[in-house]
PQR file with spaces between the fields and no chain letter, atoms N, CA, C, O and H, PARSE charges and radii, in Angstrom:
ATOM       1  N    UNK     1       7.613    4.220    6.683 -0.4000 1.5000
ATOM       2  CA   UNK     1       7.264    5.292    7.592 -0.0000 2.0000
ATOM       3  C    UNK     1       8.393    5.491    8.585  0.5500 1.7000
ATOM       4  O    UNK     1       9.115    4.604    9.040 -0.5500 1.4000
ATOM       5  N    UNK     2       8.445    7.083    8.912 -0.4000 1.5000
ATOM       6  CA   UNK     2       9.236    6.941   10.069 -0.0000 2.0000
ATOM       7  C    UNK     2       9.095    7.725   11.345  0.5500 1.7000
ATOM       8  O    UNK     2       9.205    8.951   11.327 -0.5500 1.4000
ATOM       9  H    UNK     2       7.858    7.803    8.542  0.4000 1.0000
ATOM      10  N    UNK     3       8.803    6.908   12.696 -0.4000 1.5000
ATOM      11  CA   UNK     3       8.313    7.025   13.601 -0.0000 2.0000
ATOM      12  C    UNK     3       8.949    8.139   14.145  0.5500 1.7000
ATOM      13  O    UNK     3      10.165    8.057   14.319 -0.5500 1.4000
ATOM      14  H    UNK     3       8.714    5.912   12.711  0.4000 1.0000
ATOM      15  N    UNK     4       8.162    9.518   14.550 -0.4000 1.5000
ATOM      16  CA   UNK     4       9.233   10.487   15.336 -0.0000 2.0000
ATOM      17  C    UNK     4       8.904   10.499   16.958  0.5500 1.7000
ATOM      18  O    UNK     4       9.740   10.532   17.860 -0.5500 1.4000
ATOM      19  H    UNK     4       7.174    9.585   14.408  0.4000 1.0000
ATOM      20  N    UNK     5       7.348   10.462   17.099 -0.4000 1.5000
ATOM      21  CA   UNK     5       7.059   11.011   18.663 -0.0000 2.0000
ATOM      22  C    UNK     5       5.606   10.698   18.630  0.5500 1.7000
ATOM      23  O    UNK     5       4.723   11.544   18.771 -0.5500 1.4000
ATOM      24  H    UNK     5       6.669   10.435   16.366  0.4000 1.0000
ATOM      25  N    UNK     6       5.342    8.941   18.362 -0.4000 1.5000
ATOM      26  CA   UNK     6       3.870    9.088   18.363 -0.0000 2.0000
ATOM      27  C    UNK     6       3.502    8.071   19.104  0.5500 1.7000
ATOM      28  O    UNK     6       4.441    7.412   19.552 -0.5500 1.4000
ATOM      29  H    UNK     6       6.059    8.254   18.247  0.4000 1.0000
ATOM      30  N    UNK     7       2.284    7.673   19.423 -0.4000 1.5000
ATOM      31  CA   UNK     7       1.785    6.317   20.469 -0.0000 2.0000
ATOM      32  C    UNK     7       2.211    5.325   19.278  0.5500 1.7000
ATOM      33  O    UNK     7       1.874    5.510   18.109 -0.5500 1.4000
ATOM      34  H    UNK     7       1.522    8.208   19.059  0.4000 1.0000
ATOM      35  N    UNK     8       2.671    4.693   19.540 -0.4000 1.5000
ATOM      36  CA   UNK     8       2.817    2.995   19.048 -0.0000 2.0000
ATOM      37  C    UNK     8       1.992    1.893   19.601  0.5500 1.7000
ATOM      38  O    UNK     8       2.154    0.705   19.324 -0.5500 1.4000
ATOM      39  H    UNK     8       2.945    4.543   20.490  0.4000 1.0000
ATOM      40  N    UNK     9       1.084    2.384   20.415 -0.4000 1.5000
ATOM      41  CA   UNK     9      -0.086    0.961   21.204 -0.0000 2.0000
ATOM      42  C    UNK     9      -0.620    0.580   19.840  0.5500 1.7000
ATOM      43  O    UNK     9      -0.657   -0.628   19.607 -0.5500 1.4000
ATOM      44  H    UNK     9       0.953    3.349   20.640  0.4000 1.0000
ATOM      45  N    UNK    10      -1.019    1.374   18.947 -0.4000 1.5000
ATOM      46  CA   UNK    10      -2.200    0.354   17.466 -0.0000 2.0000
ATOM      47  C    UNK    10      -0.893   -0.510   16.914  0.5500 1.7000
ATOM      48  O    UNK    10      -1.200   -1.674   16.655 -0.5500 1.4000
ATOM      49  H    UNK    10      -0.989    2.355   19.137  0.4000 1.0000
ATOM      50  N    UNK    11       0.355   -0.215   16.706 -0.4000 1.5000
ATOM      51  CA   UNK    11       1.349   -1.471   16.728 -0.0000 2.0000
ATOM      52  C    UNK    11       0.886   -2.756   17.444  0.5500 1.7000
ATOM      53  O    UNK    11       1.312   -3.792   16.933 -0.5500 1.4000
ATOM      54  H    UNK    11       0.604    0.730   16.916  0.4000 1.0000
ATOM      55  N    UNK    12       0.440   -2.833   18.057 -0.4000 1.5000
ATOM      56  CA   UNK    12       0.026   -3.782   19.575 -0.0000 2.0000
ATOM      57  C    UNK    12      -0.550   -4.847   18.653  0.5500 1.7000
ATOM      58  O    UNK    12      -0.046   -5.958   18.488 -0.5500 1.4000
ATOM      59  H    UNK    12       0.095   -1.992   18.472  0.4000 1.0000
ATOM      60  N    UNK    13      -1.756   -4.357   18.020 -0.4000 1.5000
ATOM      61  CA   UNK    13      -3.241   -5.089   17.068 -0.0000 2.0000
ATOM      62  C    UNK    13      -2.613   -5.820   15.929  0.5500 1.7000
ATOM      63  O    UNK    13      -3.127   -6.779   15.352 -0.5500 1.4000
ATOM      64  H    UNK    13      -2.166   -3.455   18.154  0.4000 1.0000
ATOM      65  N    UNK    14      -1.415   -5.264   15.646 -0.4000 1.5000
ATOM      66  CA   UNK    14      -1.359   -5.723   14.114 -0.0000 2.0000
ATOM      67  C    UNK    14       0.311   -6.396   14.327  0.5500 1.7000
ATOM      68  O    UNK    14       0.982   -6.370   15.359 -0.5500 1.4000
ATOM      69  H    UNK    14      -0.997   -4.485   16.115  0.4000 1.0000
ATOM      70  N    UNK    15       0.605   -6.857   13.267 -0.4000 1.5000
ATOM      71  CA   UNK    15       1.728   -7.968   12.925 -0.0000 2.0000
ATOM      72  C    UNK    15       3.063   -6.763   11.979  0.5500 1.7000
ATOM      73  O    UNK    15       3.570   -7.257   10.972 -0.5500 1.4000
ATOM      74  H    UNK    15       0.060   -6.879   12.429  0.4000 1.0000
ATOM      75  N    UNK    16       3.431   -5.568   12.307 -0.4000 1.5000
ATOM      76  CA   UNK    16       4.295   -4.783   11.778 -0.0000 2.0000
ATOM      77  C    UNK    16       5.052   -5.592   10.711  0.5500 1.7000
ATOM      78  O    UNK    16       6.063   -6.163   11.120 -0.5500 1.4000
ATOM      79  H    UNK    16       3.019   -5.167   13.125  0.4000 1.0000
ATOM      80  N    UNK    17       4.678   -5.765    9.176 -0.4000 1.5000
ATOM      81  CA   UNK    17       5.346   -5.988    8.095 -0.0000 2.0000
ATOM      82  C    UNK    17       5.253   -7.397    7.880  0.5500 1.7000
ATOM      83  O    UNK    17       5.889   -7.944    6.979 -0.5500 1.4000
ATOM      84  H    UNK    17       3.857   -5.301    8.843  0.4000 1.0000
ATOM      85  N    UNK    18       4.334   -8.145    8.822 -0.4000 1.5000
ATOM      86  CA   UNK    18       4.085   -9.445    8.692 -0.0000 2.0000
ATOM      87  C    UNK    18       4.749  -10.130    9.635  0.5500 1.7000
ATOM      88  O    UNK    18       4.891  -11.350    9.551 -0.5500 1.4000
ATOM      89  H    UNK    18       3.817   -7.701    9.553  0.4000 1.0000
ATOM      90  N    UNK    19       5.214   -9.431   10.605 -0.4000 1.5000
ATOM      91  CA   UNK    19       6.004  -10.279   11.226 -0.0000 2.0000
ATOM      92  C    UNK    19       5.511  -10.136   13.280  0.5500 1.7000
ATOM      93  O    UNK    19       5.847   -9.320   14.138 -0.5500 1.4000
ATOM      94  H    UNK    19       5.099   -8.440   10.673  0.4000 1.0000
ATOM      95  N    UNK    20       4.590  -11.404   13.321 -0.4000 1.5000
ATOM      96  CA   UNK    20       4.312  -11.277   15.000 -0.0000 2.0000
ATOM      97  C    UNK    20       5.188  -10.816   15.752  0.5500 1.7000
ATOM      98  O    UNK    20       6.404  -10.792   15.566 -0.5500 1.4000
ATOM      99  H    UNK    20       4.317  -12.067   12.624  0.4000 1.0000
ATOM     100  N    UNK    21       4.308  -10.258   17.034 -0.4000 1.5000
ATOM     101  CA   UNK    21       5.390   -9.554   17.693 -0.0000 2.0000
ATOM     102  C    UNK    21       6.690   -8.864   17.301  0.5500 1.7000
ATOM     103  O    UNK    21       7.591   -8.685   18.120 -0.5500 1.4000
ATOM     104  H    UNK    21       3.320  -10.278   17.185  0.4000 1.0000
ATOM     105  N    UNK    22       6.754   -8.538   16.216 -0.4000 1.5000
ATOM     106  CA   UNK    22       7.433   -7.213   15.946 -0.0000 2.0000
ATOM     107  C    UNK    22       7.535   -6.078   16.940  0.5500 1.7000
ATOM     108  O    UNK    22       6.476   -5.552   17.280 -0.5500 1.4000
ATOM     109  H    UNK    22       6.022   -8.684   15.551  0.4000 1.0000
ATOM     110  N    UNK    23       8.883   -5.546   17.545 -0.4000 1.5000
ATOM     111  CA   UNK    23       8.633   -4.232   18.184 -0.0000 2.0000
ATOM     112  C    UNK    23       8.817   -3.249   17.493  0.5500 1.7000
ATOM     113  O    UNK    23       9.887   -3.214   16.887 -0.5500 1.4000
ATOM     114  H    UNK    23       9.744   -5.973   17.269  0.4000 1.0000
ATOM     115  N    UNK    24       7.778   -2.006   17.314 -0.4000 1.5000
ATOM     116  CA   UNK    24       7.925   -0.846   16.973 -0.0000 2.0000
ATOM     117  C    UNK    24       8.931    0.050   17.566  0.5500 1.7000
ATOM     118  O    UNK    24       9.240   -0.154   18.740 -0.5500 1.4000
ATOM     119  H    UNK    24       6.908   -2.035   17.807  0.4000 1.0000
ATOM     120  N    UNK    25       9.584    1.187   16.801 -0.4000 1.5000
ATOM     121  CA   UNK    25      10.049    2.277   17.562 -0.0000 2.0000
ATOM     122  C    UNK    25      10.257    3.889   17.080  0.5500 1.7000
ATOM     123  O    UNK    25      10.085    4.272   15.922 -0.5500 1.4000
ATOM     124  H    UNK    25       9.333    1.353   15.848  0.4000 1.0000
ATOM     125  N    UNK    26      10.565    4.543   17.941 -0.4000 1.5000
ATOM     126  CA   UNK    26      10.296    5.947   17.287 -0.0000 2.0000
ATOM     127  C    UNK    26      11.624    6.845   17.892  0.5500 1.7000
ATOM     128  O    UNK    26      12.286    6.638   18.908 -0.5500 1.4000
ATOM     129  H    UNK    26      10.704    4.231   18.881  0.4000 1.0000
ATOM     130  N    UNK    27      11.722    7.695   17.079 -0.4000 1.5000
ATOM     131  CA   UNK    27      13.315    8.317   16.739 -0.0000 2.0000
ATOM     132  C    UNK    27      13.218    8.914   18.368  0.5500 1.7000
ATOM     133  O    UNK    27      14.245    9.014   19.039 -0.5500 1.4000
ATOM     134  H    UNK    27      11.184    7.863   16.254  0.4000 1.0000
ATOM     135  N    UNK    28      11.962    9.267   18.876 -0.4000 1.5000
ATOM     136  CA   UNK    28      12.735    9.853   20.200 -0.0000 2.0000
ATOM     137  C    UNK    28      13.058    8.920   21.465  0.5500 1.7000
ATOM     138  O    UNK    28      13.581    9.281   22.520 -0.5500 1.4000
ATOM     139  H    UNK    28      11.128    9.186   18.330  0.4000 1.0000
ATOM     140  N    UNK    29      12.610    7.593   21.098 -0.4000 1.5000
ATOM     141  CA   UNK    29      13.552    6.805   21.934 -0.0000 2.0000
ATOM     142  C    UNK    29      14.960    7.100   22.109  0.5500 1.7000
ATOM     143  O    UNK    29      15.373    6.969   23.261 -0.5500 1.4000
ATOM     144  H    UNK    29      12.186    7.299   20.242  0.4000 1.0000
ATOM     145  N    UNK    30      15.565    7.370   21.464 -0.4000 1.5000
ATOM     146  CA   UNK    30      17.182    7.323   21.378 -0.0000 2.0000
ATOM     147  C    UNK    30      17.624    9.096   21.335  0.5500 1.7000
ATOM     148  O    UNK    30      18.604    9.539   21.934 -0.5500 1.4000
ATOM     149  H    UNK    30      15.229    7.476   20.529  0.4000 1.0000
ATOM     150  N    UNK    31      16.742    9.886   20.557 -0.4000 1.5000
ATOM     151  CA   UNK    31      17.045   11.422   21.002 -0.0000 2.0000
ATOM     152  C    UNK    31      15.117   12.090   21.432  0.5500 1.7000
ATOM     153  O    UNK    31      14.038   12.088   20.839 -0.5500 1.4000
ATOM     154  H    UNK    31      15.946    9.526   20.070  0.4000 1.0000
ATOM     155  N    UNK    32      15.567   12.502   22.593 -0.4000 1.5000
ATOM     156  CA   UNK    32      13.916   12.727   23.329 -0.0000 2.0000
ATOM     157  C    UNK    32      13.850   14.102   22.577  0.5500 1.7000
ATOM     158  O    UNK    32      12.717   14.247   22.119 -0.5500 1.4000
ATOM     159  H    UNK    32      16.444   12.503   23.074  0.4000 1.0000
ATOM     160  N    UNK    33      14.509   14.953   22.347 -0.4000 1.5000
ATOM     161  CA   UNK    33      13.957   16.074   21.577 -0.0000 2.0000
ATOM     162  C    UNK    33      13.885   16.026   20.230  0.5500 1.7000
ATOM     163  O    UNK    33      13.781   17.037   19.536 -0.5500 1.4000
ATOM     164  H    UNK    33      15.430   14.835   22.720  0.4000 1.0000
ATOM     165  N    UNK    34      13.919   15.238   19.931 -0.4000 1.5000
ATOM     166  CA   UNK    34      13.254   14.953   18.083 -0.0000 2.0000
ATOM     167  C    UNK    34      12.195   15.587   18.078  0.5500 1.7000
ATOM     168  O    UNK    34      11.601   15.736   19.146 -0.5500 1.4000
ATOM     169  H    UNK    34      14.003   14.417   20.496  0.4000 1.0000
ATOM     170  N    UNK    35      11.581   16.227   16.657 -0.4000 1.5000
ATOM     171  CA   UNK    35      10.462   16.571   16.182 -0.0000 2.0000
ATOM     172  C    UNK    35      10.699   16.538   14.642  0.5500 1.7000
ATOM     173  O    UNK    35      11.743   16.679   14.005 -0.5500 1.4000
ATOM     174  H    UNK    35      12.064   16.106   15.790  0.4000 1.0000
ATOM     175  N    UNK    36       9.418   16.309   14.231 -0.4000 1.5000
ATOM     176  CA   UNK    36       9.615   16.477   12.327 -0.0000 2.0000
ATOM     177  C    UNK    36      10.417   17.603   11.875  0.5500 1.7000
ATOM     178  O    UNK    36      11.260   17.625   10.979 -0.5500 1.4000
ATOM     179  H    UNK    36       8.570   16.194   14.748  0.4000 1.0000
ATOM     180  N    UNK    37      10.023   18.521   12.629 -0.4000 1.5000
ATOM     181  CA   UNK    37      10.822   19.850   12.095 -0.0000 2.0000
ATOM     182  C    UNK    37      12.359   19.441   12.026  0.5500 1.7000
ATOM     183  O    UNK    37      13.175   19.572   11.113 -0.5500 1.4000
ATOM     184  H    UNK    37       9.337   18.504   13.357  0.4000 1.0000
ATOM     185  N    UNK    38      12.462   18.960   13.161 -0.4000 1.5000
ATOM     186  CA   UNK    38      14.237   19.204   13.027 -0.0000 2.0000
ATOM     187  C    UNK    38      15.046   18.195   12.952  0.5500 1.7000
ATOM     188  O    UNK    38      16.261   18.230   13.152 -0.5500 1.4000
ATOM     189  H    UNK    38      11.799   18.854   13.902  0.4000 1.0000
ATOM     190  N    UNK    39      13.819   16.448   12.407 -0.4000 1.5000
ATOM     191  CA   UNK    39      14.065   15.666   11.847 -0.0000 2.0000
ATOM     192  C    UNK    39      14.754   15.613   10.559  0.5500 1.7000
ATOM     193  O    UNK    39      15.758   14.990   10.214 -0.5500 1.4000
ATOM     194  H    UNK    39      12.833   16.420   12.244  0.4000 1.0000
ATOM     195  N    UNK    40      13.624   16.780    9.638 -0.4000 1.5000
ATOM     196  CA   UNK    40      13.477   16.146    8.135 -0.0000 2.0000
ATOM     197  C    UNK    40      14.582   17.234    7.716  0.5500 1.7000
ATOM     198  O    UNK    40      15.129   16.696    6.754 -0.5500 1.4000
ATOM     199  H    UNK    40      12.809   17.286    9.919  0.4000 1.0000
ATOM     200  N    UNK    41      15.129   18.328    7.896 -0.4000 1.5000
ATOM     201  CA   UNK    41      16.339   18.461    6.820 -0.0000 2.0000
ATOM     202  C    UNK    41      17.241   17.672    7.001  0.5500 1.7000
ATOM     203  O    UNK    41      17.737   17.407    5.906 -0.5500 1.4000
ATOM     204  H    UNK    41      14.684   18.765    8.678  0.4000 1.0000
ATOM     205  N    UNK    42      18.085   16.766    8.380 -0.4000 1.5000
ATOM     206  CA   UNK    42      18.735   16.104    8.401 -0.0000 2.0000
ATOM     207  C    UNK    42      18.441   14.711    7.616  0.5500 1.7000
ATOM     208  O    UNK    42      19.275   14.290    6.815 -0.5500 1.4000
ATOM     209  H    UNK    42      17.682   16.981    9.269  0.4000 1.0000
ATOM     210  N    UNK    43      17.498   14.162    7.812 -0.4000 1.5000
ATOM     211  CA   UNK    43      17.199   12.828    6.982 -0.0000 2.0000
ATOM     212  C    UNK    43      17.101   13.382    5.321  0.5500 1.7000
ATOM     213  O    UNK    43      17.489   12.463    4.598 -0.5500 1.4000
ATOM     214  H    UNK    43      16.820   14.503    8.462  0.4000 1.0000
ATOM     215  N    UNK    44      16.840   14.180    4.791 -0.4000 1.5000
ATOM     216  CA   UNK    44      16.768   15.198    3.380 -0.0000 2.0000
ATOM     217  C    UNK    44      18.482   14.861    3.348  0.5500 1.7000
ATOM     218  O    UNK    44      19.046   13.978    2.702 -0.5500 1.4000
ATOM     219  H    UNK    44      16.525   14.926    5.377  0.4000 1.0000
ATOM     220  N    UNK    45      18.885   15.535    3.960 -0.4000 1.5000
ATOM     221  CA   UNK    45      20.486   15.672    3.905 -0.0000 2.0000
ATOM     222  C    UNK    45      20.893   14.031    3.702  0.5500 1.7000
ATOM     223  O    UNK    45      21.059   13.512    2.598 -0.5500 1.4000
ATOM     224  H    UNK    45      18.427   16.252    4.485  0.4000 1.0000
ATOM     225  N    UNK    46      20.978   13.555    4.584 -0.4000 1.5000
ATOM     226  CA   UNK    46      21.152   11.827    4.911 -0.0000 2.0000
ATOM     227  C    UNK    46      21.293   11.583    3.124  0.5500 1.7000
ATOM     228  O    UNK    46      22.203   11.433    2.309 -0.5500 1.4000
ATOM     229  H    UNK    46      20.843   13.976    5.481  0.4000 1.0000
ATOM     230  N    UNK    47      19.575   11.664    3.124 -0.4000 1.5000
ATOM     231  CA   UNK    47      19.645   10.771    1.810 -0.0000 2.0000
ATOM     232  C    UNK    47      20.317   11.384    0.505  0.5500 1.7000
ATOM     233  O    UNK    47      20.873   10.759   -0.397 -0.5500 1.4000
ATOM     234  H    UNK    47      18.836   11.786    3.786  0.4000 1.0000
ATOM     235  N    UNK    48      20.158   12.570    0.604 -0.4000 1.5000
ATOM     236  CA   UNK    48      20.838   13.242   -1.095 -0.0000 2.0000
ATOM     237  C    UNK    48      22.408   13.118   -0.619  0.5500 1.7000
ATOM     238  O    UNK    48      23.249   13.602   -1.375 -0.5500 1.4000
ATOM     239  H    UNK    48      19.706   13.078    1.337  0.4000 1.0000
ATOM     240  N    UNK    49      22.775   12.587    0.417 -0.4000 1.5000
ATOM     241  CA   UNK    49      24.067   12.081    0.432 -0.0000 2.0000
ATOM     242  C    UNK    49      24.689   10.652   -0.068  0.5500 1.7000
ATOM     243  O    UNK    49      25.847   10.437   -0.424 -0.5500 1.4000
ATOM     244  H    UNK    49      22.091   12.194    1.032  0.4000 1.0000
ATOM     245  N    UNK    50      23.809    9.919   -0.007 -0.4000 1.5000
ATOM     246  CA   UNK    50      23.388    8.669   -0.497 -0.0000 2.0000
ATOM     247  C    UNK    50      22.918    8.408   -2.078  0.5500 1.7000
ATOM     248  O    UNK    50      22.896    7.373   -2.745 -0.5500 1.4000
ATOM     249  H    UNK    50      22.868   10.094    0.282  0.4000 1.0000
ATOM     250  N    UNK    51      22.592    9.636   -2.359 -0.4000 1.5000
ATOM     251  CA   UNK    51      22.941    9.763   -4.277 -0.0000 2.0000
ATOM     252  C    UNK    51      23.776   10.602   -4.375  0.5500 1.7000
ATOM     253  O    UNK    51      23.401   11.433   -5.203 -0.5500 1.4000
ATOM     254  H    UNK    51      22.610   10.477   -1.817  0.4000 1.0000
ATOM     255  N    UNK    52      24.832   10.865   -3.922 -0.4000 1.5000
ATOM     256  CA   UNK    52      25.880   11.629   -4.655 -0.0000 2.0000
ATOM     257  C    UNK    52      25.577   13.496   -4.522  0.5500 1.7000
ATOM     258  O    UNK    52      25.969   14.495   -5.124 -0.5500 1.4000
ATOM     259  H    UNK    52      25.136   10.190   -3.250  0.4000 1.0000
ATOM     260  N    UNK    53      24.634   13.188   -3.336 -0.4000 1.5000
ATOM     261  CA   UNK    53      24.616   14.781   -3.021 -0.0000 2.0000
ATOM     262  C    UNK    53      24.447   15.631   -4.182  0.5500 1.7000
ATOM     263  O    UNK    53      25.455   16.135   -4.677 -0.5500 1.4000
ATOM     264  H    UNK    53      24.315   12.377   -2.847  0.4000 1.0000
ATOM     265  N    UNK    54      22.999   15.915   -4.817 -0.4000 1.5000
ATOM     266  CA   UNK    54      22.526   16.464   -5.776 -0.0000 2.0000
ATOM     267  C    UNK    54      21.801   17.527   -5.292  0.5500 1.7000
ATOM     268  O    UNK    54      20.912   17.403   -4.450 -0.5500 1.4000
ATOM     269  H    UNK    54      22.180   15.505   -4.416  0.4000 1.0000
ATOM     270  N    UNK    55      22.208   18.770   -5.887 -0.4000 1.5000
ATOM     271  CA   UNK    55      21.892   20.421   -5.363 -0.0000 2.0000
ATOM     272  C    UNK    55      20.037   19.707   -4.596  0.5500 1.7000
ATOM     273  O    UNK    55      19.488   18.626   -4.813 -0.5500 1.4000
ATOM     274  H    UNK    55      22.930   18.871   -6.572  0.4000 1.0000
ATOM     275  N    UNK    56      19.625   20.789   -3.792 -0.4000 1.5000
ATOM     276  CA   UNK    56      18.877   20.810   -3.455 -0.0000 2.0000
ATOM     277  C    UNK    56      18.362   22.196   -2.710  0.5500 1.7000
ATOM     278  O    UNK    56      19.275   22.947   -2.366 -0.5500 1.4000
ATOM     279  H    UNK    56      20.071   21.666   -3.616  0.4000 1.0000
ATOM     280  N    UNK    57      17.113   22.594   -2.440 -0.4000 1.5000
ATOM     281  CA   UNK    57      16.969   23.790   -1.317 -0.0000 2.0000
ATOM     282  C    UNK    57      15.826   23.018   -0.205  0.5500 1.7000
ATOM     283  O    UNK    57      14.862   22.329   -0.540 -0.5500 1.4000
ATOM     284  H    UNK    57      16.371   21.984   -2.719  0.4000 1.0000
ATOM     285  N    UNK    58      16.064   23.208    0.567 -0.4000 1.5000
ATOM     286  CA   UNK    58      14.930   22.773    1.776 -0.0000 2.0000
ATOM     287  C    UNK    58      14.038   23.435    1.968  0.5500 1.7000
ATOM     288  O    UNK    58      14.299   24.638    1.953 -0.5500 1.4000
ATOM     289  H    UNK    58      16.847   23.767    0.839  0.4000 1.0000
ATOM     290  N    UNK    59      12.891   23.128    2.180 -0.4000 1.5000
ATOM     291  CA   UNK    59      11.740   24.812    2.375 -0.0000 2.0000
ATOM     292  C    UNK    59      10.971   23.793    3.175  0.5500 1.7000
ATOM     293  O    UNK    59      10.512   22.679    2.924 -0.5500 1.4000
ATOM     294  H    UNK    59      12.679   22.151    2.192  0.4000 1.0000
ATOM     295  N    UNK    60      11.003   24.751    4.461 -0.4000 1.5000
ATOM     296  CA   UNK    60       9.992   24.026    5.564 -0.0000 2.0000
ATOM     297  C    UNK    60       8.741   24.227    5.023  0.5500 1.7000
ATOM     298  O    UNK    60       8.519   25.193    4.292 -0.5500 1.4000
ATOM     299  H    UNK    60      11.376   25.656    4.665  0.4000 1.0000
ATOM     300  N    UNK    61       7.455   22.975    5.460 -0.4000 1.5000
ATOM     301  CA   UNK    61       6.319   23.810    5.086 -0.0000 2.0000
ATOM     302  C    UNK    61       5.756   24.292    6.029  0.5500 1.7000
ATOM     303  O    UNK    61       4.778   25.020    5.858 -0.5500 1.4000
ATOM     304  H    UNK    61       7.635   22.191    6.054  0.4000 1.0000
């Protein structure tokens, strides 16, 4: 999963990936105007860069 702009307190209850006290975090720690929208063509991009950049079209939904 990847965290953009959400409460992380139910992190609190549980052991994140098995591992106590784990800290959670979310992309707008580090950029405060993140949103999915204008997350996901860049991470889209990211990764089809990471296979060799294979055609693609983006279509918001």
């Amino acid at each position: 999963a990847l965290n953009v702009n959400m409460d992380l307190s139910p992190f609190l209850r549980i052991n994140p990936c098995g591992y106590a006290g784990m800290e959670m975090a979310k992309i707008t720690q580090w950029k405060e105007d993140a949103t999915t929208d204008n997350i996901a063509p860049r991470l889209l991009a990211n990764i089809l860069a990471l296979l060799n950049n294979p055609p693609y079209e983006y279509i918001a939904a």
